[in-house]
C-alpha positions, -999 to 999 in steps of 0.1 A, spaced: 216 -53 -255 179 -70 -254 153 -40 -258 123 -54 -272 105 -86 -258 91 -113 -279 54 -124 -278 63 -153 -259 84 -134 -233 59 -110 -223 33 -133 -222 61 -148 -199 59 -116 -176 22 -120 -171 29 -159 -157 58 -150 -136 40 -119 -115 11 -142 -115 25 -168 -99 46 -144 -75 15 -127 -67 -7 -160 -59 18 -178 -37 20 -150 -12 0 -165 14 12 -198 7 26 -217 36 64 -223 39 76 -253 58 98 -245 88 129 -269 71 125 -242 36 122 -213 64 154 -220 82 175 -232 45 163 -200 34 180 -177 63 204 -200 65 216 -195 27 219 -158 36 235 -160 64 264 -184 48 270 -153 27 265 -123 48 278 -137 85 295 -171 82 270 -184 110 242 -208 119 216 -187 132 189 -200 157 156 -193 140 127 -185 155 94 -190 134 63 -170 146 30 -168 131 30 -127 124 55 -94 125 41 -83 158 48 -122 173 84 -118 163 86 -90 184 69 -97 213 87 -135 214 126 -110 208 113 -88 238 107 -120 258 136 -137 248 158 -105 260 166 -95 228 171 -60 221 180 -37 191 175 -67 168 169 -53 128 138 -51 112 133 -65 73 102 -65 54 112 -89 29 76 -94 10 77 -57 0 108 -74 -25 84 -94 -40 80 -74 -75 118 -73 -71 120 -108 -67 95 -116 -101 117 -93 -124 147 -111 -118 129 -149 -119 118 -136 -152 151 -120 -159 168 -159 -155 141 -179 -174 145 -158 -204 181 -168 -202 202 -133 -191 232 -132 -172 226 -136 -132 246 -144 -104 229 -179 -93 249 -175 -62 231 -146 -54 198 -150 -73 188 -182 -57 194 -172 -23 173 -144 -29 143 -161 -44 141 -181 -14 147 -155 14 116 -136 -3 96 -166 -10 101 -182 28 108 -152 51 81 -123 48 95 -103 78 123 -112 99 139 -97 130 173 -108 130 210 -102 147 237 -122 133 228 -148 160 195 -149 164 167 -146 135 126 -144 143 107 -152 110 70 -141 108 53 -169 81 32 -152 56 -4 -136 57 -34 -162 57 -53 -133 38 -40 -104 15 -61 -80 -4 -54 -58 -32 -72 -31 -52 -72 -33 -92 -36 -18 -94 -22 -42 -70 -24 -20 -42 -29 -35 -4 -69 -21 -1 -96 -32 20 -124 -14 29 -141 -38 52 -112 -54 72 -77 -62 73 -60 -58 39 -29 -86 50 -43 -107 83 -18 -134 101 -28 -167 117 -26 -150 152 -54 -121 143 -28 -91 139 -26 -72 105 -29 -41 87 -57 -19 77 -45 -3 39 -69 19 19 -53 18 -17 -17 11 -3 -19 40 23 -18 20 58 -44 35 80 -57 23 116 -86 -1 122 -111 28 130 -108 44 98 -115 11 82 -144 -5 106 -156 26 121 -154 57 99 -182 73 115 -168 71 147 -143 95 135 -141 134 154 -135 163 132 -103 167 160 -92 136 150 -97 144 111 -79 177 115 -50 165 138 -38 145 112 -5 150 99 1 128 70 -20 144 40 -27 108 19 -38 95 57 -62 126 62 -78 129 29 -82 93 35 -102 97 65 -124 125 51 -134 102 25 -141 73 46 -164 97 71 -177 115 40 -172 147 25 -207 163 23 -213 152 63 -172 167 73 -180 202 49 -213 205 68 -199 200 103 -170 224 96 -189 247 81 -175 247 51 -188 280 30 -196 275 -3 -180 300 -27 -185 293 -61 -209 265 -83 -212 257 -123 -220 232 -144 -190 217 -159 -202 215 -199 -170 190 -210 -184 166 -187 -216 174 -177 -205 174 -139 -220 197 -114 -192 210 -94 -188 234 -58 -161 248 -44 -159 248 -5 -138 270 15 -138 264 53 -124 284 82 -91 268 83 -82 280 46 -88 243 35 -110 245 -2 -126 216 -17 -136 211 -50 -163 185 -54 -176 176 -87 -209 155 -86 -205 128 -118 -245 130 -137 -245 94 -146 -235 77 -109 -241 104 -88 -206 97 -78 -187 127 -56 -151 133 -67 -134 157 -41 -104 170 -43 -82 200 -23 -70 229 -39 -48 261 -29 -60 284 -2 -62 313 -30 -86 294 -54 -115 314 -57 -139 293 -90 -148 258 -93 -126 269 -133 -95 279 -114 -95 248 -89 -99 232 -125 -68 243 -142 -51 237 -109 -61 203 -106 -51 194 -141 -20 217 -142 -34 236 -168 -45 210 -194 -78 204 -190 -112 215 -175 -115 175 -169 -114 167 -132 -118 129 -135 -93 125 -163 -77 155 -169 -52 150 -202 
């Protein structure tokens, strides 16, 4: 069993997610579109599809709806595209794959970024025009779309969390309703950063409960407690001026305790506790 790569192999890696990762808003024709679905289909239904090309996801749906389609499935197939790299590389470096399978696969993934499908009737979205990513290959964009289509739709990521257009374009515009209404945690501390967490503790009125001078790093740091039980740690980096705020438990009473908290224990480090 192969547990080590060569020097050559994992230079290998770095080529294959390279070139998975570049092509992804490279244009497919429509004859490698429908080959694609219909390779699939050959295995899964034993049918010849119609196949609808359409230039985004939210085309696809709005062409089914008009079509009289209805309960049709949804697939996201470019979220396989890491899946799709590994097992490229897999074959090149010569292991054991089912090519009856594999191939199929590689070009489903490649061709047919979203689909909507029945077992008669298929609606392929072609790929972004645009797609942006943050240093850890995270959809992020913090002044548009982060993946745009020909026909203007897209979505609005802030480090792979998806978030609407307003928290992207028009933080400010934001309420504090809005802000606290929100469910999803990732989504809301998200838009607290985007508005801006000395402006959102202000107009909450946010009490602050505890300060210090963080010696390891040299941070100034406040905790915040507000009406709603929500505290805040924010730590104030010397050499940037850079904020770093983070939520702690209701209980936390020192900027040391929301510290050990943060870190589990390990550190007083808030930017890289270890």
């Amino acid at each position: 069993m192969k547990t080590e790569f060569t020097k050559a192999e994992n230079e290998l890696i770095e080529t294959v997610y390279s070139e998975y990762m570049s092509r992804q808003t490279t244009q497919e024709t429509e004859e490698d579109i429908r080959a694609a679905v219909q390779s699939i289909w050959d295995m899964e239904f034993k049918t010849t599809p119609e196949v609808i090309v359409c230039d985004s996801p939210v085309a696809c749906k709005k062409q089914s709806i008009a079509d009289g389609h209805k309960n049709m499935t949804e697939y996201w197939s470019m979220w396989y595209v890491g899946y799709a790299a590994m097992y490229d590389f897999a074959n090149r470096i010569d292991l054991e794959m089912d090519q009856e399978k594999l191939v199929p696969f590689l070009n489903w993934v490649r061709c047919c970024p979203f689909v909507l499908f029945d077992e008669n009737t298929v609606y392929v979205s072609r790929k972004p025009t645009e797609i942006h990513f943050n240093d850890n290959d995270q959809l992020h964009n913090e002044s548009g779309m982060s993946c745009s289509f020909a026909d203007g739709w897209g979505i609005y990521s802030i480090n792979g969390v998806a978030v609407d257009e307003q928290v992207v374009m028009r933080p400010e515009t934001q309420t504090i309703q809005q802000i606290r209404d929100e469910q999803n945690e990732e989504v809301r501390r998200i838009r607290i950063e985007r508005y801006g967490w000395s402006t959102y503790l202000a107009e909450i009125g946010a009490e602050l409960i505890n300060e210090r001078k963080n010696d390891i790093e040299g941070t100034r740091e406040y905790l915040f407690k507000a009406d709603d039980n929500m505290v805040a740690l924010m730590c104030i980096c010397p050499s940037t001026g850079k904020q770093f705020v983070l939520e702690t438990p209701p209980e936390t009473k020192t900027c040391r305790e929301a510290q050990a908290w943060l870190s589990n224990g390990l550190s007083e480090r808030i930017i890289s506790a270890s």
